[in-house]
N, CA, C and O atoms as a Maestro MAE file, in Angstrom:
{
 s_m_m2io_version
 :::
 2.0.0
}

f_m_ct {
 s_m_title
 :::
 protein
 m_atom[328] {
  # First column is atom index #
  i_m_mmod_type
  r_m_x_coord
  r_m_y_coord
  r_m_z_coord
  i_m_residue_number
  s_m_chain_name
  s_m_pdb_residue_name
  s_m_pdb_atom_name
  i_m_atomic_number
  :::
  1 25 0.824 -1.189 0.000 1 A "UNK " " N  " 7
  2 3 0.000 0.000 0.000 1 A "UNK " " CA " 6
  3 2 0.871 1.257 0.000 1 A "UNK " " C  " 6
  4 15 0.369 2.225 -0.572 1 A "UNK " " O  " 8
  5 25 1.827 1.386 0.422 2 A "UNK " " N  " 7
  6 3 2.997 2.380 0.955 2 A "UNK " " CA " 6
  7 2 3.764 2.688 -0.642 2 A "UNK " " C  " 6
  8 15 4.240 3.762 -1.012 2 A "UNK " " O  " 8
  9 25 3.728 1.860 -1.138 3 A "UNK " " N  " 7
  10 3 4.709 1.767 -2.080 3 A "UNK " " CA " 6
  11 2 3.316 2.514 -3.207 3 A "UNK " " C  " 6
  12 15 3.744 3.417 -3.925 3 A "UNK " " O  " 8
  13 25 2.321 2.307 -3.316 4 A "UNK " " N  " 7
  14 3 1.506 2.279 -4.095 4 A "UNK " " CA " 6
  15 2 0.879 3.863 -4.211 4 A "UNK " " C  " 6
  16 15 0.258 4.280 -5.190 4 A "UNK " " O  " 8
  17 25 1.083 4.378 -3.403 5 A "UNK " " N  " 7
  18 3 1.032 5.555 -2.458 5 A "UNK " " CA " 6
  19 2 2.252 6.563 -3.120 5 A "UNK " " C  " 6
  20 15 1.992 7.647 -3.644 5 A "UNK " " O  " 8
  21 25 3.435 6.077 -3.011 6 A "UNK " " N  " 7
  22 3 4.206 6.965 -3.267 6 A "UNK " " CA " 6
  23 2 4.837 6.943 -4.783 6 A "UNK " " C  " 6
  24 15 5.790 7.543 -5.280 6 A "UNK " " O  " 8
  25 25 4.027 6.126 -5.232 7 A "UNK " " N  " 7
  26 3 4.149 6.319 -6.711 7 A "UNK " " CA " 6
  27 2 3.542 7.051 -7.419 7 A "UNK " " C  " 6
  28 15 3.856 7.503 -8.520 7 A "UNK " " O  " 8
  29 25 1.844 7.333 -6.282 8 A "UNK " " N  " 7
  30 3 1.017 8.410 -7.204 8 A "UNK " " CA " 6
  31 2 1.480 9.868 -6.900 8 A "UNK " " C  " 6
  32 15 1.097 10.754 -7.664 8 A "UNK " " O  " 8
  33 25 2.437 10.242 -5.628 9 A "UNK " " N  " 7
  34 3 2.555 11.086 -5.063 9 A "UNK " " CA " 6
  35 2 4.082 11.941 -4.918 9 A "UNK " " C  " 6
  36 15 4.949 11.087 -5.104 9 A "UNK " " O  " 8
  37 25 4.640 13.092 -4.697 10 A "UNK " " N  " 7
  38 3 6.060 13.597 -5.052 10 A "UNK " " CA " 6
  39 2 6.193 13.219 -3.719 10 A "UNK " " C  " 6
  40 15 7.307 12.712 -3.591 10 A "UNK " " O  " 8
  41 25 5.382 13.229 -2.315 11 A "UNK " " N  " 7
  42 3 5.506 13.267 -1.542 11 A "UNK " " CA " 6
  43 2 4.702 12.308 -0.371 11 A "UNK " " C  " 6
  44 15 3.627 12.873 -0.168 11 A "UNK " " O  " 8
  45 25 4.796 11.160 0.420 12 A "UNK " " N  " 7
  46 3 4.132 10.760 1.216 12 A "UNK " " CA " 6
  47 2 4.738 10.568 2.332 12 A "UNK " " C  " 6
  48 15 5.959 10.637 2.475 12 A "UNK " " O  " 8
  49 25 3.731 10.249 3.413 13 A "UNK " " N  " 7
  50 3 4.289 10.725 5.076 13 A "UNK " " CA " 6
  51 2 3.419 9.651 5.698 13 A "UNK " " C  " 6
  52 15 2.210 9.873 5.642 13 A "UNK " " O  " 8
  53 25 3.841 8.431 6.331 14 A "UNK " " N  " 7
  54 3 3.384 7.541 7.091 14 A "UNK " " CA " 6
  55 2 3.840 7.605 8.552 14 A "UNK " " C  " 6
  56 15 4.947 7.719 9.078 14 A "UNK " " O  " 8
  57 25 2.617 7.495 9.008 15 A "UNK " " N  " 7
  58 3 3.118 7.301 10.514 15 A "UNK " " CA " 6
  59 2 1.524 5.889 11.187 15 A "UNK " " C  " 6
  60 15 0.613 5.264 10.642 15 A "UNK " " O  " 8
  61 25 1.964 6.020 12.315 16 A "UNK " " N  " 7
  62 3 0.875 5.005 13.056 16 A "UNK " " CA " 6
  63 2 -0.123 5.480 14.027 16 A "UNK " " C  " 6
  64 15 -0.123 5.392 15.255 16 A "UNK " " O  " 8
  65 25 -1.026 6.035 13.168 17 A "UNK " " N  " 7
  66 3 -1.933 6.806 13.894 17 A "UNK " " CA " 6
  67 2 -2.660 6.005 14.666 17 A "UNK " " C  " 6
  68 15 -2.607 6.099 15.892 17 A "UNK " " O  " 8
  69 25 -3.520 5.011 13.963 18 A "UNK " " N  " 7
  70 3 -4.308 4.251 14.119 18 A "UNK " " CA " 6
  71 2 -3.849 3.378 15.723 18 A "UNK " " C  " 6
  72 15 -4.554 3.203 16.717 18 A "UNK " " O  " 8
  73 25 -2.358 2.943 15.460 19 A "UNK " " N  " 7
  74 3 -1.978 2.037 16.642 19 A "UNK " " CA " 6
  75 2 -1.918 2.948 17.763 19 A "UNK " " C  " 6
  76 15 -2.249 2.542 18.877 19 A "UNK " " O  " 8
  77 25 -1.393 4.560 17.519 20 A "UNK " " N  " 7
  78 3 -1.356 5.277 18.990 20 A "UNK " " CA " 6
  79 2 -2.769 5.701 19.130 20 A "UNK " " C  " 6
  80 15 -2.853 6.149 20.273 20 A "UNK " " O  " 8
  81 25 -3.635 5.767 18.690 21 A "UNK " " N  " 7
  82 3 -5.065 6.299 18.936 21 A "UNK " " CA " 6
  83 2 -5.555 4.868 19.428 21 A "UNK " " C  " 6
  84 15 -6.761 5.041 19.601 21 A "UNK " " O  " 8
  85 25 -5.308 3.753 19.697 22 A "UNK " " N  " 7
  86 3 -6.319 2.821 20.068 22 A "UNK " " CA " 6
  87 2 -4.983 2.581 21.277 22 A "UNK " " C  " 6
  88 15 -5.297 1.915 22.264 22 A "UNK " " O  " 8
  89 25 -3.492 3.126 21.197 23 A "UNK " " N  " 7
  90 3 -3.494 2.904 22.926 23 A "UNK " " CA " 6
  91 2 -3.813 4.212 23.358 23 A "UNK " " C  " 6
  92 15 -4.182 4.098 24.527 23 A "UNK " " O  " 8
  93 25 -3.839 4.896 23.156 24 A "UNK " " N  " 7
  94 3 -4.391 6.461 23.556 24 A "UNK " " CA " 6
  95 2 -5.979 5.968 24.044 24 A "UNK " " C  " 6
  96 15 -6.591 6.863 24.626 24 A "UNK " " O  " 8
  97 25 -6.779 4.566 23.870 25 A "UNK " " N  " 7
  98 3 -7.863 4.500 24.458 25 A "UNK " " CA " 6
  99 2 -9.168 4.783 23.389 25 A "UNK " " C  " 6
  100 15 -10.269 4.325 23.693 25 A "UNK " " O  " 8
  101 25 -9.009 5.499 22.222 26 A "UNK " " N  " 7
  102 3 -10.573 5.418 20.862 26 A "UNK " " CA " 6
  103 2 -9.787 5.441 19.864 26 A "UNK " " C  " 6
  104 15 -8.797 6.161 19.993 26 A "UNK " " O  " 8
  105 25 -9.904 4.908 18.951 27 A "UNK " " N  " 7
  106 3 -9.494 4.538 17.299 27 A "UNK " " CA " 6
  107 2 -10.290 5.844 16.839 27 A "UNK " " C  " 6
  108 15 -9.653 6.385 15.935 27 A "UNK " " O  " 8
  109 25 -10.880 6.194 16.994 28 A "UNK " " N  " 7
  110 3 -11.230 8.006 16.232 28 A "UNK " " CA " 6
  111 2 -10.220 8.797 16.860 28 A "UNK " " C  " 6
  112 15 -9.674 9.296 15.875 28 A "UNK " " O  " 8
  113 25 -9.655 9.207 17.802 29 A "UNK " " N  " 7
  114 3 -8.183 9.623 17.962 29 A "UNK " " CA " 6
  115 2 -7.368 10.021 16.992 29 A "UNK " " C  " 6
  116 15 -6.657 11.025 16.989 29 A "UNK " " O  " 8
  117 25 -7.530 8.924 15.878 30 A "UNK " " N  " 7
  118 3 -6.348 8.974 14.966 30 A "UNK " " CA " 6
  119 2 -6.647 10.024 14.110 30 A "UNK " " C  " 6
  120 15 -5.703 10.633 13.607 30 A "UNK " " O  " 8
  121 25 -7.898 10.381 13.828 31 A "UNK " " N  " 7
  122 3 -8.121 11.919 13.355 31 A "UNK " " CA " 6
  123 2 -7.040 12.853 13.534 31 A "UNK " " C  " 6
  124 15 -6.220 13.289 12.726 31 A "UNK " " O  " 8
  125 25 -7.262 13.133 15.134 32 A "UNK " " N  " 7
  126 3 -6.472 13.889 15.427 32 A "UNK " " CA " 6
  127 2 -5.196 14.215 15.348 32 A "UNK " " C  " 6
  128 15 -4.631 15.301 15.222 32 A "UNK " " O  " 8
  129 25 -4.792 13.053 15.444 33 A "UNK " " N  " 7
  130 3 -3.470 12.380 15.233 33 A "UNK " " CA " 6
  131 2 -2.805 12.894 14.185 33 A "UNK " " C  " 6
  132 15 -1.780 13.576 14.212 33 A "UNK " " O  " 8
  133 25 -3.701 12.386 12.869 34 A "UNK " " N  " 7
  134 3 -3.373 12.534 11.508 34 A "UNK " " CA " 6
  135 2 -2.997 14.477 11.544 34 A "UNK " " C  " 6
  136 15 -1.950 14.963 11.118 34 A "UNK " " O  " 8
  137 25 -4.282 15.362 12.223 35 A "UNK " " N  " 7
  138 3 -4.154 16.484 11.988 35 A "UNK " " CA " 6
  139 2 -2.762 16.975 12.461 35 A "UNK " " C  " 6
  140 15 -2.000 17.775 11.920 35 A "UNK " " O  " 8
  141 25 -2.645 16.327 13.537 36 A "UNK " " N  " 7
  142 3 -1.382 16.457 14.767 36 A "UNK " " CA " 6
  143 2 -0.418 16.857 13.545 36 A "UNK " " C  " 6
  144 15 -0.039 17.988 13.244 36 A "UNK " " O  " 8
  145 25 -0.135 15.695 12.951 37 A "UNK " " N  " 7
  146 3 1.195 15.693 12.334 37 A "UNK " " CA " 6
  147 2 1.373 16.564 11.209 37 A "UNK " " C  " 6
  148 15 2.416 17.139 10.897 37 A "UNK " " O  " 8
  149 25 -0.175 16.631 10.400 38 A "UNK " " N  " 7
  150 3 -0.384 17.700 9.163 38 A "UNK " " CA " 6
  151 2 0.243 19.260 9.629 38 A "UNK " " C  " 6
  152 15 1.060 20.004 9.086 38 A "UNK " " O  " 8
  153 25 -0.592 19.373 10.966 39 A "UNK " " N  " 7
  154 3 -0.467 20.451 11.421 39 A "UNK " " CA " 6
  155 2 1.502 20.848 11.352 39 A "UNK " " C  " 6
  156 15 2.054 21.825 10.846 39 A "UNK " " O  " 8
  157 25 2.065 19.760 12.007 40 A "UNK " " N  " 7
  158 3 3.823 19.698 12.222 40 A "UNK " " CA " 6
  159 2 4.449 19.652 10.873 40 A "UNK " " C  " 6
  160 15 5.561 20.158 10.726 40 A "UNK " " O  " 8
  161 25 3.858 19.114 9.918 41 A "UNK " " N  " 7
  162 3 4.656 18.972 7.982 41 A "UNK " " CA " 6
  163 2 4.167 20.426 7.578 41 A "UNK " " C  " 6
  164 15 4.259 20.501 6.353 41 A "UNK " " O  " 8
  165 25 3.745 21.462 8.044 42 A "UNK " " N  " 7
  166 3 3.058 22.657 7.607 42 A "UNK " " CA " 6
  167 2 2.342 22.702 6.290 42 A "UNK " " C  " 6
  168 15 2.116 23.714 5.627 42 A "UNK " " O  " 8
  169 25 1.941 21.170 5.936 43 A "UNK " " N  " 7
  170 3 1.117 20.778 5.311 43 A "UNK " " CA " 6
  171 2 -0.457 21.869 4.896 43 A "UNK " " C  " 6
  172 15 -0.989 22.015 3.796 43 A "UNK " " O  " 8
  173 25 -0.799 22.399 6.066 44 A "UNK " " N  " 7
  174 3 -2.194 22.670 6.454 44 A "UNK " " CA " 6
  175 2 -1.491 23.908 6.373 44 A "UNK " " C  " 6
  176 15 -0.318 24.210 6.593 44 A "UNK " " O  " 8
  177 25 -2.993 24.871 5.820 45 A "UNK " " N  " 7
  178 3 -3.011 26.526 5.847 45 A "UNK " " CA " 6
  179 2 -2.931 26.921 7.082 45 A "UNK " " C  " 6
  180 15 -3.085 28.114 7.342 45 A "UNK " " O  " 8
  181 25 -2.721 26.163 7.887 46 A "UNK " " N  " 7
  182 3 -3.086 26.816 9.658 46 A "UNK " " CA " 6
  183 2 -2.115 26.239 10.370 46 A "UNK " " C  " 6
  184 15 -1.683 25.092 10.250 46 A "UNK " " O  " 8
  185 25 -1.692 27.316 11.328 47 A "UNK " " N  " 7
  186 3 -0.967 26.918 12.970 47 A "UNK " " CA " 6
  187 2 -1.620 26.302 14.013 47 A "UNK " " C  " 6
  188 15 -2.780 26.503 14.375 47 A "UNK " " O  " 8
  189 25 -0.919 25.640 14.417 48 A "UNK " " N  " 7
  190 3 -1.657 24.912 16.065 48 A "UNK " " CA " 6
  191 2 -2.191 25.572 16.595 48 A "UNK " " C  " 6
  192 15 -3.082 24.922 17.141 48 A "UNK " " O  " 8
  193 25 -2.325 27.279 17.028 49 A "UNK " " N  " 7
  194 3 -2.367 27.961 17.797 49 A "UNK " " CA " 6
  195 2 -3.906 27.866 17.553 49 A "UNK " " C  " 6
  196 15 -4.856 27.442 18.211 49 A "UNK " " O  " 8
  197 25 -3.659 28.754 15.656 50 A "UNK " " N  " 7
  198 3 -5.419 28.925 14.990 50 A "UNK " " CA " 6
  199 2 -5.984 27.283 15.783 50 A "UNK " " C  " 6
  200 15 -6.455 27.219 16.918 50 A "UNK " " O  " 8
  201 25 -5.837 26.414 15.103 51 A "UNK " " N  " 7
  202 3 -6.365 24.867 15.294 51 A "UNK " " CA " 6
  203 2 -6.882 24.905 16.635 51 A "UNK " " C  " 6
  204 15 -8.044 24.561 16.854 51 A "UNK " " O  " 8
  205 25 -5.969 25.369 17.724 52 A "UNK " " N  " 7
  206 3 -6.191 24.861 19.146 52 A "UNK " " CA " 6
  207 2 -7.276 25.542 19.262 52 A "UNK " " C  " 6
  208 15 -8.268 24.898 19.604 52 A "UNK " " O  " 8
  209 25 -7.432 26.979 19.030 53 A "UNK " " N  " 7
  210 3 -8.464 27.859 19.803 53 A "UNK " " CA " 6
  211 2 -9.544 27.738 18.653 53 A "UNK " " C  " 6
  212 15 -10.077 28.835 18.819 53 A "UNK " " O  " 8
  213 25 -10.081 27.294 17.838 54 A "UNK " " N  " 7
  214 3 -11.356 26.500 17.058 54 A "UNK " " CA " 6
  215 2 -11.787 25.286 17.909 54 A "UNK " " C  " 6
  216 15 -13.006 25.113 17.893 54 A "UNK " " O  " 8
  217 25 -10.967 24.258 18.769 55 A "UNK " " N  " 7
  218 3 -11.015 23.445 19.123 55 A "UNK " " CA " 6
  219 2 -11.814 23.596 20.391 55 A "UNK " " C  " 6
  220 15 -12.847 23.009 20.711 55 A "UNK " " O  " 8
  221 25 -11.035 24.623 21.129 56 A "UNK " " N  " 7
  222 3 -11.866 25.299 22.456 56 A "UNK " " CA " 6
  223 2 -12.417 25.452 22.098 56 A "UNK " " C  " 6
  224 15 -13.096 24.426 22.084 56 A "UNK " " O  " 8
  225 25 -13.145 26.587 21.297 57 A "UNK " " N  " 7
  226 3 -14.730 26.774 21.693 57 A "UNK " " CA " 6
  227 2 -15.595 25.638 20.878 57 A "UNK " " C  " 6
  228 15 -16.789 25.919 20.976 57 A "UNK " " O  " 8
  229 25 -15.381 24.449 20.106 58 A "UNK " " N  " 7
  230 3 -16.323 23.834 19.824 58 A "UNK " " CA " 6
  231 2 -16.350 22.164 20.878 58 A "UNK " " C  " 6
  232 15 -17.173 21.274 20.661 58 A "UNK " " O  " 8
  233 25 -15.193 22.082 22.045 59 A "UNK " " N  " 7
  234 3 -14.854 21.009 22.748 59 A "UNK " " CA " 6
  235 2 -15.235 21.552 24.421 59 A "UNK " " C  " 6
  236 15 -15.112 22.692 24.870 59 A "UNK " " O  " 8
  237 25 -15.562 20.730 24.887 60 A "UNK " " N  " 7
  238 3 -15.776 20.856 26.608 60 A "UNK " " CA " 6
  239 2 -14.775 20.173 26.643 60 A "UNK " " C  " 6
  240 15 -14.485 19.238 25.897 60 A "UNK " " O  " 8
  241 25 -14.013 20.728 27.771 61 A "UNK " " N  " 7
  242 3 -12.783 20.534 28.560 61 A "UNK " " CA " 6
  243 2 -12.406 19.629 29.168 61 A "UNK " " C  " 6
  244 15 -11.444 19.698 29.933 61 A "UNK " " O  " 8
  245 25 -13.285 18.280 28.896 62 A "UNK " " N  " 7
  246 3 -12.350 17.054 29.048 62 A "UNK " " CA " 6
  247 2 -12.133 16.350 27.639 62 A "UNK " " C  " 6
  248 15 -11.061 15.782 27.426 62 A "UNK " " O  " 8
  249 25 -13.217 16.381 26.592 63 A "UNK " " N  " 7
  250 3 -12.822 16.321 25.688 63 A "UNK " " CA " 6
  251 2 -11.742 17.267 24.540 63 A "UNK " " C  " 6
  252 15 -11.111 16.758 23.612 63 A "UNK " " O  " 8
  253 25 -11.753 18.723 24.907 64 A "UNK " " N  " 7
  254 3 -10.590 19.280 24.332 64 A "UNK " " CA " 6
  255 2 -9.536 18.489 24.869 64 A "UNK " " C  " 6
  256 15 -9.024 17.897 23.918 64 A "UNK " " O  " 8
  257 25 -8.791 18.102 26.255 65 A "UNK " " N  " 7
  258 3 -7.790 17.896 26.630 65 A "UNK " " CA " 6
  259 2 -7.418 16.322 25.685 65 A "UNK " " C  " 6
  260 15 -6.296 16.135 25.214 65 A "UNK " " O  " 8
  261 25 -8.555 15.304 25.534 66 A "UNK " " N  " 7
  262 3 -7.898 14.396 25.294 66 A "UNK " " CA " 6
  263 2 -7.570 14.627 23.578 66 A "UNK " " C  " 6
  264 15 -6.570 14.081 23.113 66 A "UNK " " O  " 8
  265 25 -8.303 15.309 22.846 67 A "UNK " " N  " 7
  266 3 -7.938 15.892 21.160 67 A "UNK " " CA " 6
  267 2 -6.624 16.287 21.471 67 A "UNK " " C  " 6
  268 15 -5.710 15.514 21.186 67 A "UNK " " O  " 8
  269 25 -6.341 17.539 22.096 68 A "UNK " " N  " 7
  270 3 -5.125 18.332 22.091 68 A "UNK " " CA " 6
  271 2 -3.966 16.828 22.544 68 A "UNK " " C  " 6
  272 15 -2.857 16.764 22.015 68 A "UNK " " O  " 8
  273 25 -4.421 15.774 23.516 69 A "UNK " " N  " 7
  274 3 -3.318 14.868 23.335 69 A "UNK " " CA " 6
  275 2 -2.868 14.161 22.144 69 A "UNK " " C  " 6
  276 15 -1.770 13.781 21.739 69 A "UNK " " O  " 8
  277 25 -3.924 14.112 21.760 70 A "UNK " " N  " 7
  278 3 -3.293 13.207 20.108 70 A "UNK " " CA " 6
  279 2 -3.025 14.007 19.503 70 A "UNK " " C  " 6
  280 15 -1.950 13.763 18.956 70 A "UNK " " O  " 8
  281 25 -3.700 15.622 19.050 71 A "UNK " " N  " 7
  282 3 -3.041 16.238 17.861 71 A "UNK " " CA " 6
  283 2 -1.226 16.247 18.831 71 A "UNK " " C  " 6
  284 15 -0.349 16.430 17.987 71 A "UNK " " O  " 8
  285 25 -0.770 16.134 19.930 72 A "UNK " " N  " 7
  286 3 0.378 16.619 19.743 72 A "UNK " " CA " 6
  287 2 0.951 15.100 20.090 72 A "UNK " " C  " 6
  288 15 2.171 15.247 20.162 72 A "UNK " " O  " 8
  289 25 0.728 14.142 20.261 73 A "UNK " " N  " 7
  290 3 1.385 13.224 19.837 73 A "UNK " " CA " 6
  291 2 1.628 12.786 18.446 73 A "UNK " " C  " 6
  292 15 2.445 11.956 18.049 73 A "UNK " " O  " 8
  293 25 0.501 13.715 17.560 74 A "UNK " " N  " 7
  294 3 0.558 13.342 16.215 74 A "UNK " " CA " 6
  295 2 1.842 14.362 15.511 74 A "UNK " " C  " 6
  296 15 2.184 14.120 14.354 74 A "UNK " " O  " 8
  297 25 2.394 15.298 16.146 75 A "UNK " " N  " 7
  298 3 2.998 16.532 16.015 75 A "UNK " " CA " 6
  299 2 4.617 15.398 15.848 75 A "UNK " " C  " 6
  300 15 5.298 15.010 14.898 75 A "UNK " " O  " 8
  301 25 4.655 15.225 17.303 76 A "UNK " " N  " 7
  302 3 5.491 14.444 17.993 76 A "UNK " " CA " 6
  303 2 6.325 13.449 16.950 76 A "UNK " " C  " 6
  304 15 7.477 13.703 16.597 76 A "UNK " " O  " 8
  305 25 5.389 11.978 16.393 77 A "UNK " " N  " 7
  306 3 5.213 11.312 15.816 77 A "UNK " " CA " 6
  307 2 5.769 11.744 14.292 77 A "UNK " " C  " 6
  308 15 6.509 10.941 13.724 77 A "UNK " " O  " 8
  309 25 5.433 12.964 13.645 78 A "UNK " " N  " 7
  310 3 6.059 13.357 12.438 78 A "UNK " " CA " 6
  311 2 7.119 13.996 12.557 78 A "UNK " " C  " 6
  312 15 7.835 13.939 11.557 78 A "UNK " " O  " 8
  313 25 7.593 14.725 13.595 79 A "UNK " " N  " 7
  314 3 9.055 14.732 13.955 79 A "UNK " " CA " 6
  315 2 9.939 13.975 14.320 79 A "UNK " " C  " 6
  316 15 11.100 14.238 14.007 79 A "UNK " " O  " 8
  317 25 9.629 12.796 15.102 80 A "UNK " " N  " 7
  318 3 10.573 11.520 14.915 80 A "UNK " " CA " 6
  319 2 11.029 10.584 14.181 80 A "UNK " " C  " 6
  320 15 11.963 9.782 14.190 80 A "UNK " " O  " 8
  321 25 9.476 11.085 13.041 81 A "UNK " " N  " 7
  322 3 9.976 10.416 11.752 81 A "UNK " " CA " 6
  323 2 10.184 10.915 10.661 81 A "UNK " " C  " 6
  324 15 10.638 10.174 9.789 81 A "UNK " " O  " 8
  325 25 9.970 12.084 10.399 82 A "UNK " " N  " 7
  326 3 10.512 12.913 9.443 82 A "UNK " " CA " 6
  327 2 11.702 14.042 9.709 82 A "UNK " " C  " 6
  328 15 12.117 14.733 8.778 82 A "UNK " " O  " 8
  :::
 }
 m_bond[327] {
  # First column is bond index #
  i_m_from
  i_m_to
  i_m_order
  :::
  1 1 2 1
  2 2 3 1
  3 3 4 2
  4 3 5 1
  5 5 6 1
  6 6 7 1
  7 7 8 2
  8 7 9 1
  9 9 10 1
  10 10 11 1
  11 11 12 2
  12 11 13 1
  13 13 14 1
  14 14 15 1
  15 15 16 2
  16 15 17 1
  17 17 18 1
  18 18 19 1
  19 19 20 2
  20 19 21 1
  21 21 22 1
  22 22 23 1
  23 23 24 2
  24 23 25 1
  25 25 26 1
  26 26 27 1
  27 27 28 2
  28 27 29 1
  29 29 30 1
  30 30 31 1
  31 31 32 2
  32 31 33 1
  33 33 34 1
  34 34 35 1
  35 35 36 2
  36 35 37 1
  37 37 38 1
  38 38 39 1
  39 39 40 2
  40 39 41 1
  41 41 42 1
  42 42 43 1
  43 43 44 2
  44 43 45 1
  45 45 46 1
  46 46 47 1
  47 47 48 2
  48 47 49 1
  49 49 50 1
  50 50 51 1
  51 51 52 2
  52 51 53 1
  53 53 54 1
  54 54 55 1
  55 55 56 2
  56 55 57 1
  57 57 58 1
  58 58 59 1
  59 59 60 2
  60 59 61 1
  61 61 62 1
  62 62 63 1
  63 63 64 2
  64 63 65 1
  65 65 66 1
  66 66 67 1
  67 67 68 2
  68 67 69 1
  69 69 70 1
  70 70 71 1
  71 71 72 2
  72 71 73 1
  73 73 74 1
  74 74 75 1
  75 75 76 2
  76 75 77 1
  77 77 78 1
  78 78 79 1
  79 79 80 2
  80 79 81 1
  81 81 82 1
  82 82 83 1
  83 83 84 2
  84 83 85 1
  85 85 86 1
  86 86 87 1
  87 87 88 2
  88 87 89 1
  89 89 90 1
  90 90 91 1
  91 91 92 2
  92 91 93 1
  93 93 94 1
  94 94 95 1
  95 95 96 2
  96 95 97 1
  97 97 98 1
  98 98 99 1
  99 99 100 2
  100 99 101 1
  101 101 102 1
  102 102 103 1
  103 103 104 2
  104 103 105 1
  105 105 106 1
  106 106 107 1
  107 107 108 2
  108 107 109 1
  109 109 110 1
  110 110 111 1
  111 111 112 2
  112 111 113 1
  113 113 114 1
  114 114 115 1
  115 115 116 2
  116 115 117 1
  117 117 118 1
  118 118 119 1
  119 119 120 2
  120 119 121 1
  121 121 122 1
  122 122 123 1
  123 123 124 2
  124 123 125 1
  125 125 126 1
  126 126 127 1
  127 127 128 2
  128 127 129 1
  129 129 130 1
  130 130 131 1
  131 131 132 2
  132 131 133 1
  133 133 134 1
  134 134 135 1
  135 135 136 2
  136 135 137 1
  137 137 138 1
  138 138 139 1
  139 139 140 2
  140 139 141 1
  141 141 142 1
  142 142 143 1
  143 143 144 2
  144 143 145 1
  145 145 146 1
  146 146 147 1
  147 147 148 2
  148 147 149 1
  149 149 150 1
  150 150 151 1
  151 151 152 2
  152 151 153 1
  153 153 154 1
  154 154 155 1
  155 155 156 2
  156 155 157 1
  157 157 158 1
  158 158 159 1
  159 159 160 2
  160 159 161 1
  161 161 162 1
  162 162 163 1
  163 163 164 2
  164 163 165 1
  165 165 166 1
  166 166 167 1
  167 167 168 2
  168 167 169 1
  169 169 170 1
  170 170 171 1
  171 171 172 2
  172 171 173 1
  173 173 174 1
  174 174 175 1
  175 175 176 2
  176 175 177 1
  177 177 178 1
  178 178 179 1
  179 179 180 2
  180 179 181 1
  181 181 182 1
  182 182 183 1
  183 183 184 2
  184 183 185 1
  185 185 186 1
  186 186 187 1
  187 187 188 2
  188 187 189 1
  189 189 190 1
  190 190 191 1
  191 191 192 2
  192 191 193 1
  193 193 194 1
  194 194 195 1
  195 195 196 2
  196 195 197 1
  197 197 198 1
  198 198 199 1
  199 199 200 2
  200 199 201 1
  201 201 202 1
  202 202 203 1
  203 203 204 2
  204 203 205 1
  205 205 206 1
  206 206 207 1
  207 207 208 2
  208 207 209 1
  209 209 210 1
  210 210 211 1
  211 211 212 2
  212 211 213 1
  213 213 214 1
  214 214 215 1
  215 215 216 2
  216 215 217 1
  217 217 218 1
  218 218 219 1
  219 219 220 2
  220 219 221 1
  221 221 222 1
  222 222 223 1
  223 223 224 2
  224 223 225 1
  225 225 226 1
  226 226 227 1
  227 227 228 2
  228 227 229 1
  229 229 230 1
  230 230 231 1
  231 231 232 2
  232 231 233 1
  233 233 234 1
  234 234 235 1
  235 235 236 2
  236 235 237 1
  237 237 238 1
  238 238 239 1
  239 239 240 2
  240 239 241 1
  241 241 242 1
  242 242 243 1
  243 243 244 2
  244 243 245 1
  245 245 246 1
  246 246 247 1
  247 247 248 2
  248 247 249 1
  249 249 250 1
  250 250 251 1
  251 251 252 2
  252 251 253 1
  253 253 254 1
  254 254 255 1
  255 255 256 2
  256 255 257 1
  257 257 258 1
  258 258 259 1
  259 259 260 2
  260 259 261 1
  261 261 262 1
  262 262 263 1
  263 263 264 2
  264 263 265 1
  265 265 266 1
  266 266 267 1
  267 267 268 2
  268 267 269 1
  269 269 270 1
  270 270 271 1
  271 271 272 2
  272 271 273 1
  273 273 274 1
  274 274 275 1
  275 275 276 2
  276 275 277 1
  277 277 278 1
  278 278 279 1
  279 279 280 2
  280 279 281 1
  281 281 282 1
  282 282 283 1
  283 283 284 2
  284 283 285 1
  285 285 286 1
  286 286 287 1
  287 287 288 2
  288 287 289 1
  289 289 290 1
  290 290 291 1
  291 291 292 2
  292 291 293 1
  293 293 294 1
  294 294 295 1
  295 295 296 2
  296 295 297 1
  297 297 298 1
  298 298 299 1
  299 299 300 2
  300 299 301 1
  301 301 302 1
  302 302 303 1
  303 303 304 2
  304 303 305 1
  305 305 306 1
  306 306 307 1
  307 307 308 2
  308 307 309 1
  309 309 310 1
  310 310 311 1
  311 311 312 2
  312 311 313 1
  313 313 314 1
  314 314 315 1
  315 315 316 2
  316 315 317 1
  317 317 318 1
  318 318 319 1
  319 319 320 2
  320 319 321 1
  321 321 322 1
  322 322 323 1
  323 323 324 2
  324 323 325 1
  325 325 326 1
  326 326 327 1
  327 327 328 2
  :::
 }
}
């Protein structure tokens, strides 16, 4: 799949979202995850900062806290591997 991927593409970026979002405790996690790292390849028109404070006002504060953990493990995750 990887290989298949970077043949259509100048550029591809794998990481393991999926496996840290289901020990992170929900397999939808990896959303975040994914954004995490978009957000870190400056991939995305936007900064963490913009991202974070959209996040507040549409998250209650136990669910913002556990998003903001995966987007920055997803951050994390594309800096150790890219």
């Amino acid at each position: 799949m990887e290989k298949a991927l970077e043949s259509l593409s100048k550029k591809a970026y794998f990481i393991s979202a999926t496996e840290k979002a289901m020990e992170m405790g929900s397999p939808l996690l990896m959303n975040m995850i994914m954004i995490g790292a978009l957000l870190e390849s400056n991939l995305l028109p936007m900064r963490f900062e913009e991202f974070k404070h959209t996040l507040s006002e549409k998250f209650s504060d136990k669910t913002l806290e556990i998003n903001l953990q995966a987007i920055e493990n997803g951050r994390k995750m594309f800096v150790q591997q890219f």
